[in-house]
C-alpha positions in Angstrom: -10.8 -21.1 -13.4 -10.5 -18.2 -11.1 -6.9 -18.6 -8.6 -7.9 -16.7 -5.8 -11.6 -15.2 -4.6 -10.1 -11.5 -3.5 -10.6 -7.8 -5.5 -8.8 -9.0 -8.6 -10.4 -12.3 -8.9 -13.6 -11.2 -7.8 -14.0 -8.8 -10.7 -12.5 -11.1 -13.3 -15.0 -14.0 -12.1 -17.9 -11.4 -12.6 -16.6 -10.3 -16.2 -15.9 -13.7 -17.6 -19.6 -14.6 -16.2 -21.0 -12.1 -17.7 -19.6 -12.8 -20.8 -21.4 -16.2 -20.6 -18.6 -18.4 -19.7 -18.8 -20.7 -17.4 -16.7 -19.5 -14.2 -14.9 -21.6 -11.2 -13.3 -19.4 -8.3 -10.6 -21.5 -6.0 -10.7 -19.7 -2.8 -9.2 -21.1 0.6 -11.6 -18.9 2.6 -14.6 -19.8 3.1 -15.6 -15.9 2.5 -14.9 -14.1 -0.3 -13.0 -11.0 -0.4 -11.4 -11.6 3.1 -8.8 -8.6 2.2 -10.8 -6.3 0.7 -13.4 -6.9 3.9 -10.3 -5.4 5.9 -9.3 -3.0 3.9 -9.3 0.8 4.7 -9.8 0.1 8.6 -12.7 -1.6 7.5 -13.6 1.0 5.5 -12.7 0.2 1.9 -10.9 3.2 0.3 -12.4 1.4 -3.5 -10.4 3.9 -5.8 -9.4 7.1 -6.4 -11.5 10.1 -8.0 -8.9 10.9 -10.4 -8.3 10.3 -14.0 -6.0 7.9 -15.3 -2.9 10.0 -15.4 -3.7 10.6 -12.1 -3.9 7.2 -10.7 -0.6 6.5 -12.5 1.0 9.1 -10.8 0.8 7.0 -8.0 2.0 4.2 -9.2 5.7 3.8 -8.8 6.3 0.0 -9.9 5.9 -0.1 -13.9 2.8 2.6 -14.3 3.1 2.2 -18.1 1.9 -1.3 -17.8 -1.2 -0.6 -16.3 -2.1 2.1 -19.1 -4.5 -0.5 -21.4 -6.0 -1.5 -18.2 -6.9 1.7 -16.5 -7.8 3.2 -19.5 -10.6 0.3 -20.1 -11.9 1.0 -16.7 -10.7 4.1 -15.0 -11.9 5.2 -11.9 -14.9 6.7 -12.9 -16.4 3.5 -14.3 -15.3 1.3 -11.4 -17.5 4.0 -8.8 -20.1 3.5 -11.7 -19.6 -0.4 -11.2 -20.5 -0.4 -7.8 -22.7 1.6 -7.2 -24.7 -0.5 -10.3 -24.0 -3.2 -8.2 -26.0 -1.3 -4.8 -23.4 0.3 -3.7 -23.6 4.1 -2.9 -20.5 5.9 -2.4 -18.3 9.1 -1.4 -15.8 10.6 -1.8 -13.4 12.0 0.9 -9.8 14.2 1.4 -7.2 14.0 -1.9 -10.0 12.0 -4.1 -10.7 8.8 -1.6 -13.5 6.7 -2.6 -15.5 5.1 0.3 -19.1 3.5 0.4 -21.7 5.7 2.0 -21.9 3.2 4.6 -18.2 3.5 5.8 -18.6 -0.5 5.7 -15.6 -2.7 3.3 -18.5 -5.4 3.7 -20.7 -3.8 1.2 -18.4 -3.8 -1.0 -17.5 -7.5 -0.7 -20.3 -8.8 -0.7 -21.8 -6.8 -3.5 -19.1 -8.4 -5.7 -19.9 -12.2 -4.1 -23.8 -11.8 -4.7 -23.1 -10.6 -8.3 -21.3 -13.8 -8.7 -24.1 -16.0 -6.9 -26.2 -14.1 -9.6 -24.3 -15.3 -12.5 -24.1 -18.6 -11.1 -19.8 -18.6 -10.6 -18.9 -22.0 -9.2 -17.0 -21.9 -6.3 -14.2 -25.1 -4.6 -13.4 -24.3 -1.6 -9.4 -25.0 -1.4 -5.7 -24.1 -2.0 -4.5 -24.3 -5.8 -1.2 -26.1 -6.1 -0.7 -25.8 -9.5 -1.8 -24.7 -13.1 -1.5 -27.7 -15.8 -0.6 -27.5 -19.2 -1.1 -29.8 -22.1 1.9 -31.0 -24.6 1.9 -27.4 -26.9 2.3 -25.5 -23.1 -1.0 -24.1 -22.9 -3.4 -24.4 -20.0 -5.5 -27.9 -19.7 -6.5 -27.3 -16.1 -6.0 -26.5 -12.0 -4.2 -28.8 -9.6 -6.4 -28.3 -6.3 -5.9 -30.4 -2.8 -8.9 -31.8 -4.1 -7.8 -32.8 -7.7 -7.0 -31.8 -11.1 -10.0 -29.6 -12.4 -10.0 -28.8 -16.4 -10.1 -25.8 -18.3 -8.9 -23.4 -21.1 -7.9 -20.8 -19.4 -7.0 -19.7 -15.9 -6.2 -16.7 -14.0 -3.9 -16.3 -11.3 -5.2 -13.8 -8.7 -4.2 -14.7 -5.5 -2.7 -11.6 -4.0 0.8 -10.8 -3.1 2.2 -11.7 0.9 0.3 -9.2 2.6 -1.7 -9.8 5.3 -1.2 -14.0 4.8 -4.0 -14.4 7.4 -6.4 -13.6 4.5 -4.8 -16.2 2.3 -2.3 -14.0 0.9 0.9 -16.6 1.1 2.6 -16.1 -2.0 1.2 -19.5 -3.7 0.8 -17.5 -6.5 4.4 -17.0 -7.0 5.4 -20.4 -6.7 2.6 -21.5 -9.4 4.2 -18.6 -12.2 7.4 -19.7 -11.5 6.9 -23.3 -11.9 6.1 -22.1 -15.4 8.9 -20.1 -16.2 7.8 -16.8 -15.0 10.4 -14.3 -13.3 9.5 -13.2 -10.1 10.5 -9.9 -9.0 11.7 -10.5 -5.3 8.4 -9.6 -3.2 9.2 -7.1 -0.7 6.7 -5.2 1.7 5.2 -1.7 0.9 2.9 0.8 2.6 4.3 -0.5 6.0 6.0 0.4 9.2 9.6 1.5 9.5 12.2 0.1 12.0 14.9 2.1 13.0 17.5 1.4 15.5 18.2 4.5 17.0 17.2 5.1 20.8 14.6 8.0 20.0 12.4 6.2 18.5 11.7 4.0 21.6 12.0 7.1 24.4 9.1 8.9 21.9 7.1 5.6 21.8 3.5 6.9 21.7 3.9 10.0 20.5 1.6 10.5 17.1 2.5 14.5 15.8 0.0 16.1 13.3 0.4 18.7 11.0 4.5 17.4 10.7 5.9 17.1 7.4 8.2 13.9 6.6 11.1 13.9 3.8 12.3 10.4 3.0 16.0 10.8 1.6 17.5 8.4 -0.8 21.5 8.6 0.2 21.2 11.7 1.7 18.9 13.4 -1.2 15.6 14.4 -0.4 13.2 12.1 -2.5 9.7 12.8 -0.8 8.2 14.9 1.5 4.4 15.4 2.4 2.7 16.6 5.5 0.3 14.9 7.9 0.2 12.3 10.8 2.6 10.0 11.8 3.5 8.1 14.8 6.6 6.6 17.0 6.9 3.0 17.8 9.1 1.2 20.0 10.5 -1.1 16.5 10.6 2.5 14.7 8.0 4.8 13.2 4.2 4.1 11.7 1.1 6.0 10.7 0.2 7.3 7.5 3.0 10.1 6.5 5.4 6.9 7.2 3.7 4.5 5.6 3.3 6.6 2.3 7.1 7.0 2.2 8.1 2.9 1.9 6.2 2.8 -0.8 9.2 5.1 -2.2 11.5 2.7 -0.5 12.8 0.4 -3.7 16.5 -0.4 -2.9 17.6 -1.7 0.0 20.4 -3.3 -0.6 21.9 0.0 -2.5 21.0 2.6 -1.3 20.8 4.6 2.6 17.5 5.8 3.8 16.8 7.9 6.9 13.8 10.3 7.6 13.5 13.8 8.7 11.1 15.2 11.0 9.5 19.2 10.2 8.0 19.5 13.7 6.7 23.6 12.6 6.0 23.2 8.7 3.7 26.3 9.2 7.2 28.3 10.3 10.6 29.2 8.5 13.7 29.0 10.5 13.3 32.7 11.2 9.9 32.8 12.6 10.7 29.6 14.4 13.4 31.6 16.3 11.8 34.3 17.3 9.0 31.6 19.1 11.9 30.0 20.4 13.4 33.4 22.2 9.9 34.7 23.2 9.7 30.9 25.1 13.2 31.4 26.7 12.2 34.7 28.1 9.2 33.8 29.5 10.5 30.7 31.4 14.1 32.1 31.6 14.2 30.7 35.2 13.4 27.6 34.2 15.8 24.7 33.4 15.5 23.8 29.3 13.8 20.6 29.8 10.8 22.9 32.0 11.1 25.7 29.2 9.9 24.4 25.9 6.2 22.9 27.2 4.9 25.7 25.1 6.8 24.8 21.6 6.7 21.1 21.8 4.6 17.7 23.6 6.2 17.4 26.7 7.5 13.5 25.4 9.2 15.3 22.8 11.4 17.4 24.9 14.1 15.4 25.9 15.0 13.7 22.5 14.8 17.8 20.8 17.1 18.5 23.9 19.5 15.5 23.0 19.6 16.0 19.5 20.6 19.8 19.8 23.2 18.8 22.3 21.6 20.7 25.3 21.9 20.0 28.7 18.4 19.5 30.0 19.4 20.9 33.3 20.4 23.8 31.6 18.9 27.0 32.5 16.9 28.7 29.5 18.4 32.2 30.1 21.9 30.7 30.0 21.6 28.9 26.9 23.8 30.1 23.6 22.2 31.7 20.4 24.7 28.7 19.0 22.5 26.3 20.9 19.6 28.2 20.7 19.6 28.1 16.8 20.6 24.3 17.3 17.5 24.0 18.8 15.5 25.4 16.2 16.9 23.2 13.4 16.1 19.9 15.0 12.9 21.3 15.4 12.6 21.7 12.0 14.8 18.8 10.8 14.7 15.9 12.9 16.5 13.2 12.0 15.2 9.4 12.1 17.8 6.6 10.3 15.6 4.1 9.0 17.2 0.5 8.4 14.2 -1.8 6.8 10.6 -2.8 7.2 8.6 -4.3 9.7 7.7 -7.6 8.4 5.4 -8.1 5.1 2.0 -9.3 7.2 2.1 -5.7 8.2 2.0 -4.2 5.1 -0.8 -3.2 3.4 0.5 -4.2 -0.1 3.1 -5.8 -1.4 5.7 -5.1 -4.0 7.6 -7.0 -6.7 6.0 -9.9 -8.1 5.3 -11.6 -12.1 7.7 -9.6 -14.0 5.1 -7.5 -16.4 7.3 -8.0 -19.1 6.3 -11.5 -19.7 2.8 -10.2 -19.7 0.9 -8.7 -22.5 -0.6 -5.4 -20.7 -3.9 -6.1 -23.1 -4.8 -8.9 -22.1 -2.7 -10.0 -18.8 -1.9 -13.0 -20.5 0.9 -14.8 -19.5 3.9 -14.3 -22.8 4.8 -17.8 -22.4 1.6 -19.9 -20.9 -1.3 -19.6 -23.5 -4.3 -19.6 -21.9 -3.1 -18.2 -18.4 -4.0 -14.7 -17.6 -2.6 -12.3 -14.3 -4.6 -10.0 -12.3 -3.8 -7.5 -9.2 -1.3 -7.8 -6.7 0.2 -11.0 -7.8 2.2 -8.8 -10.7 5.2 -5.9 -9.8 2.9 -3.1 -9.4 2.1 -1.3 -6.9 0.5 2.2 -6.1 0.4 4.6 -3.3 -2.6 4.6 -0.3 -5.7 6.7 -1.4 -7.3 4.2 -3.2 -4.7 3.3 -6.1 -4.0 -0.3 -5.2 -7.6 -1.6 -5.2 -8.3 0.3 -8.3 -5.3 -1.3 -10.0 -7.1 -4.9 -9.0 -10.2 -3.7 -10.4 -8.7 -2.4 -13.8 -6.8 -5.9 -14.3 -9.3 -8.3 -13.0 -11.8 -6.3 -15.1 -8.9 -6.8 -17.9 -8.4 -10.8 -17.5 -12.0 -11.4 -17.2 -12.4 -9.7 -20.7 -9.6 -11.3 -22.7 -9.9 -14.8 -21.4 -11.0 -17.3 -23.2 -10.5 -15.6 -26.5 -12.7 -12.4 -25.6 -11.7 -8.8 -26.4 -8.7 -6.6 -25.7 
């Protein structure tokens, strides 16, 4: 018995099958694969073109874990999987692995016809719980429908991501029940909030070519350039988006954001633009003078935050101010004080505690017979392809060690 008919499940269904075991999938949707159908902007970024070091690089939540599993099926034999299964792909900017079609269906339903293929059964409901005989080891799956038997069962039913594609956290109550710790679930890859007033005067605004430090208490802990956008709750995009995922203490630790508005120029150069801008439109008052250096939406809050009069004429201003100017250019601050909620996020973090998990197998320490795949355990990887790839590796995993099969 299959929990849970998304990326994980999918390719731990398709495993077991075609190890010749007989397969049931418990899916609420009617569809399989609802998430991974979404995923990408509809897209599907499958994996990562990297090795396995690589991919566990960018995996902060317990990368050693995933070591037997990636190495069993790395990234390279995942793009081999699918495209075996009809599925040509790419690959695009930092190693992202798309089908040629630009279509997450593909990919979906690839994975759903291979299990009509192998002839996976499939009840179309909500698990409620996993059964276990007198020695503890799994006899069967509690549905809505009934209690369905079995030897073994894996739980794959995502983390509480996106809970419109089933991802309600069902998973976590069903491993607890049986003793299992669960890590607090928290969102990651998902939009910040942040109370201060800029962020709502800048709403809209969407700079390129910025970079964005995240610092940890005042410590610079990541930084990385590319897009990012402001939000009336706070700030979103992909350079923000990247940074939760390095976002593991809240209740500890202080986090704010700094904004490089000119990456390409050092505090020097940036000066000297600055001058050359306050000579040509020295007639101008500051808030008319800077449409040359900065989006005209942007103006105001640079103004504010270098504590210059917008009225002020540019060739009155200060070098102290002027140099003011330049720095919040270059360092703009952004206080950051959570998440927006976790059906925004593209992941979640925190789950079954991989300690009571054997890493080769993903069978359950204390359950015999009950196995874990994907996003329902605490890991959790980067954008670029990392997460789905982490499904893959321990669906691919489960499906191969349950039941008795190899390691």
């Amino acid at each position: 018995m299959i929990v849970g008919g998304g990326a994980a499940g999918m390719m731990a269904a398709v495993t077991a099958a075609e190890r010749g075991l007989d397969v049931i999938v418990v899916e609420p949707n009617r569809q399989m694969g609802r998430k991974v159908r979404i995923t990408g902007k509809g897209r599907c970024n499958l994996t990562n073109d990297c090795d396995v070091k690589g991919v566990l690089a960018n995996v902060p939540g317990n990368p050693k874990f995933l070591y037997s599993a990636l190495t069993a099926f790395p990234p390279a034999a995942a793009m081999a999987f699918f495209e075996d299964l009809g599925v040509p792909l790419k690959t695009e900017r930092g190693g992202r692995v798309f089908p040629v079609s630009d279509n997450a269906h593909d990919v979906a339903d690839a994975l759903a016809g291979r299990m009509d293929v192998l002839g996976v059964g499939r009840v179309h409901g909500r698990a409620v719980r996993i059964v276990t005989g007198p020695d503890g080891a799994v006899t069967g799956v509690e549905t809505e429908r009934g209690v369905i038997g079995c030897g073994w069962a894996v739980l794959a039913t995502g983390g509480i991501s996106y809970p419109a594609t089933g991802s309600t956290g069902d998973g976590y109550a069903m491993a607890a029940a049986l003793g299992h710790r669960i890590v607090a679930p928290r969102p990651s890859l998902v939009p910040l909030v942040s109370g201060d007033a800029c962020c709502v005067r800048l709403a809209g605004l969407a700079p390129r070519n910025v970079d964005l430090t995240l610092l940890e208490d005042g410590k610079a802990i990541w930084k990385e350039r590319g897009e990012m956008l402001f939000a009336h709750f706070g700030v979103t995009g992909p350079l923000v988006l990247s940074a939760s995922a390095h976002i593991r203490d809240w209740a500890g630790r202080r986090y704010s954001l700094s904004v490089d508005f000119k990456p390409a120029l050092d505090a020097e150069k940036l000066d000297g633009r600055i001058r050359r801008d306050l000579e040509k439109y020295s007639n101008r008052d500051m808030t008319n003078a800077l449409t040359d250096l900065a989006p005209r939406s942007l103006i105001p809050a640079l103004l504010d935050a270098a504590g210059i009069d917008p009225e002020e004429k540019a060739h009155d201003l200060t070098r102290e101010k002027r140099l003011a100017l330049g720095e919040r250019l270059k360092d703009f601050p952004v206080p950051v004080s959570g998440t927006r909620p976790p059906a925004e996020a593209i992941v979640t973090a925190g789950g079954v505690d991989v300690k009571q998990v054997d890493p080769r197998t993903m069978m359950s320490k204390l359950v015999p017979g009950l196995y874990f795949a994907g996003e329902i355990l605490d890991v959790d990887g980067y954008t670029g392809g990392f997460n789905l790839q982490i499904a893959w590796a321990t669906g691919r995993k489960a499906g191969l060690a349950a039941g008795g099969g190899s390691k």
